[in-house]
C-alpha positions, 0 to 999 in steps of 0.5 A, spaced: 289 819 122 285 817 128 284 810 129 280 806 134 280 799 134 277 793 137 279 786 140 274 781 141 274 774 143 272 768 149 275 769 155 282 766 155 283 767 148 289 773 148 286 779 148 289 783 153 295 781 153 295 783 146 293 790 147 298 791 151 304 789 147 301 793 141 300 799 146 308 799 147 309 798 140 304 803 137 307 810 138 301 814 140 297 809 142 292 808 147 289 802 151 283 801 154 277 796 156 270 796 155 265 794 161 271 795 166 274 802 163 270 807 167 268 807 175 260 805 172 262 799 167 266 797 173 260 796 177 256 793 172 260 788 170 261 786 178 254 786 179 253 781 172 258 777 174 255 777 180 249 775 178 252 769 175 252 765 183 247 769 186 240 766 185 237 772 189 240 776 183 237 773 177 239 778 171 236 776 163 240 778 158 235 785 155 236 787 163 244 785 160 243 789 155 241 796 157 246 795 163 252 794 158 249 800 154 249 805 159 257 802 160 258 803 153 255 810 154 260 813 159 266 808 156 265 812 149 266 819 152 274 817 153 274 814 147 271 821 143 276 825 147 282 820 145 280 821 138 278 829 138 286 831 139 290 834 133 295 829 134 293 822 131 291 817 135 290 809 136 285 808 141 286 800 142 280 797 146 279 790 149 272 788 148 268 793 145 260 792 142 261 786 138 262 783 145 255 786 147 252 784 141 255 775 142 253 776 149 246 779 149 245 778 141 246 771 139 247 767 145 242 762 148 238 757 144 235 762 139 232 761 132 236 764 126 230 770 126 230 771 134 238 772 132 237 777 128 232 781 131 235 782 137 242 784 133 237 789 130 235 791 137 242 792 139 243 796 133 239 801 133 240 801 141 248 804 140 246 808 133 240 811 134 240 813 141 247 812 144 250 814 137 256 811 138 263 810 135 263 804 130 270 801 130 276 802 124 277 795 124 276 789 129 280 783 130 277 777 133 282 773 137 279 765 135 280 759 139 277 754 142 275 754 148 278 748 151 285 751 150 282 758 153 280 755 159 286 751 160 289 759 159 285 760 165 286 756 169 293 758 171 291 765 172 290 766 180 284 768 179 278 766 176 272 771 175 264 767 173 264 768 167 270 765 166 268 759 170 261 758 165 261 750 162 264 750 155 257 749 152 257 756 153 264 759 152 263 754 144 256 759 144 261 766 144 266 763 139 262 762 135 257 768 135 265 773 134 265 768 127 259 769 125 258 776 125 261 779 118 258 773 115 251 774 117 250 781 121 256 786 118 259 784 112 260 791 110 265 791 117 272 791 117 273 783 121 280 781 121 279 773 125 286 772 127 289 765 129 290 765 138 293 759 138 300 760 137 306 764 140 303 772 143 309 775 139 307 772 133 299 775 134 302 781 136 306 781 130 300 780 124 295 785 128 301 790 128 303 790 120 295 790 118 293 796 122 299 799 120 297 797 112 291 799 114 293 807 115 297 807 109 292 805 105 288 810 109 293 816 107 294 815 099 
């Protein structure tokens, strides 16, 4: 049975630490990232972040958006053929679309309305002309976002969006939790406390995907 699986969060809330720990416990499983997993989504996501300082750069969240579209496009082709081999295979990605649909969607000082039509454009955009690959199941890493920074300011380096105020950082939080509840109740959304032990996260995401695939097999 093959399975993908995303994690989601604020920066500084765990993900890719607890990608890497599940890839060393989950036999056949494979690790990647979403913009920065392929040589296109790596140069989108520099020319984002450096757009963030560079006031000559000036880059607005539609033009985001159709940027870190075209990276999910070129990011899917691995991921389909990850999941096309006879072998059962978990793919595991750190950051996936729900990030695009929080920082191109429902980030901002927007009205209920003009979220969910941005939401719904997004939406079309991945299905209608990218037909992507919904994820099996979706964790989102949650913590507050004065305990994320303070996990990043012990990392060596510190990219922009990293270094954006906590306004906006509370604004991302808040978008990844309000996702089942508002835009995909049908999903499968498991919000998972970031603010303990890493084994101890690695642990509850590793029984719940493993739960979730005997389920799948009765």
């Amino acid at each position: 049975m093959h399975l993908l699986v995303s994690f989601e969060g604020i920066d500084g809330s765990g993900k890719t630490s607890v990608v890497r720990k599940l890839s060393e416990k989950l036999p056949n499983s494979f690790a990647t990232k979403e913009p920065r997993g392929t040589k296109l989504g790596e140069r989108v996501w520099q020319l984002t972040n450096e757009s963030l300082k560079n006031k000559e750069l000036v880059i607005d969240s539609q033009s985001q958006l159709f940027l870190f579209a075209a990276a999910h496009n070129e990011h899917l082709k691995i991921i389909r053929q990850q999941l096309s081999g006879e072998k059962d295979k978990i793919v595991l990605v750190d950051r996936y679309i729900d990030s695009t649909f929080v920082y191109q969607g429902l980030r901002g000082n927007l009205t209920e309305e003009q979220k969910k039509s941005r939401v719904n454009l997004i939406k079309e955009l991945f299905q209608k002309f990218i037909n992507t690959r919904f994820p099996d199941l979706t964790f989102i890493l949650n913590l507050e976002p004065e305990k994320a920074q303070a996990r990043l300011e012990k990392r060596e380096e510190k990219n922009n969006w990293d270094k954006l105020d906590s306004e906006f950082h509370q604004q991302i939080r808040q978008g990844y939790l309000d996702l089942k509840k508002y835009y995909f109740p049908e999903r499968n959304y498991h919000i998972i406390n970031a603010d303990r032990p890493l084994k101890e996260i690695v642990e509850e995401i590793y029984q719940i995907i493993i739960n979730f695939q005997t389920n799948l097999t009765k």
